[in-house]
N, C-alpha and C positions, 0 to 999 in steps of 0.2 A: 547786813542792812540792805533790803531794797530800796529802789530808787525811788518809790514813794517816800519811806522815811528819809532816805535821805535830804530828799525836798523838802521836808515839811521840817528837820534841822537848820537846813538852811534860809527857811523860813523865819523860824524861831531866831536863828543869829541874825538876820538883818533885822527882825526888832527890838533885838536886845536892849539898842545902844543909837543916839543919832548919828554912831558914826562906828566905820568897821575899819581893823585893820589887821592886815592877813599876814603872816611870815610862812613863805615857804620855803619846804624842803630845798631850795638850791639856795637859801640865803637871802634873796628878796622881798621885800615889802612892802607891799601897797595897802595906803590907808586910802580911804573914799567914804563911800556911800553905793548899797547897793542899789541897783538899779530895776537887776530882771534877774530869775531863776529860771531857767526850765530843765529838763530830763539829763540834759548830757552838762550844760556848767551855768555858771554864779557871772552876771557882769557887773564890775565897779565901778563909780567913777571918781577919779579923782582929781578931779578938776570945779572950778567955782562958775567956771563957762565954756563957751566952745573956745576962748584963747588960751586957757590955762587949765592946764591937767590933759588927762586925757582917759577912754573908755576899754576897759581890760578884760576879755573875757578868761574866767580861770576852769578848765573842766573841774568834774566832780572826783577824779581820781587826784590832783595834784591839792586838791584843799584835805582830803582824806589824810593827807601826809602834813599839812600845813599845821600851823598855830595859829588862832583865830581868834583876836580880841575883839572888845566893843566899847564903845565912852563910856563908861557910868555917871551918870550926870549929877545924884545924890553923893557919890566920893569922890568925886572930879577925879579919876582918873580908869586908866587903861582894866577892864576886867577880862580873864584868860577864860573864855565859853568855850564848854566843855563837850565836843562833838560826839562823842558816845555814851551818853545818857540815858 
């Protein structure tokens, strides 16, 4: 996958869903909202302001490894978007 498509997945996953949440390969978790995509990574934020949460940039190699949900807002819950499509 080049980095266009790649972009254009990660495209596709931030409108999946009003709200994204990432498990990566080392165990962590961040749920937000994305914010910005460009060439090299994905930024989250998960936060409701500048007092709470806060803004995470993840490259595109460490989401490649990642699990990638999004809200579904018709099942009210977590759906697993499927990055090689």
């Amino acid at each position: 996958m080049n980095t266009e498509q790649l972009v254009e997945r990660l495209i596709t996953f931030a409108e999946a869903g009003n709200q994204q949440k990432i498990q990566l390969a080392n165990g962590s978790t961040i749920q937000g909202w994305v914010m910005e995509i460009t060439d090299e990574a994905l930024l989250i934020s998960s936060g409701y302001s500048d007092k709470v949460g806060k803004d995470q940039w993840i490259n595109h190699q460490d989401l490649i490894t990642a699990e990638l949900f999004y809200w579904d807002n018709q099942n009210d819950m977590w759906s697993l978007f499927i990055f090689n499509k």
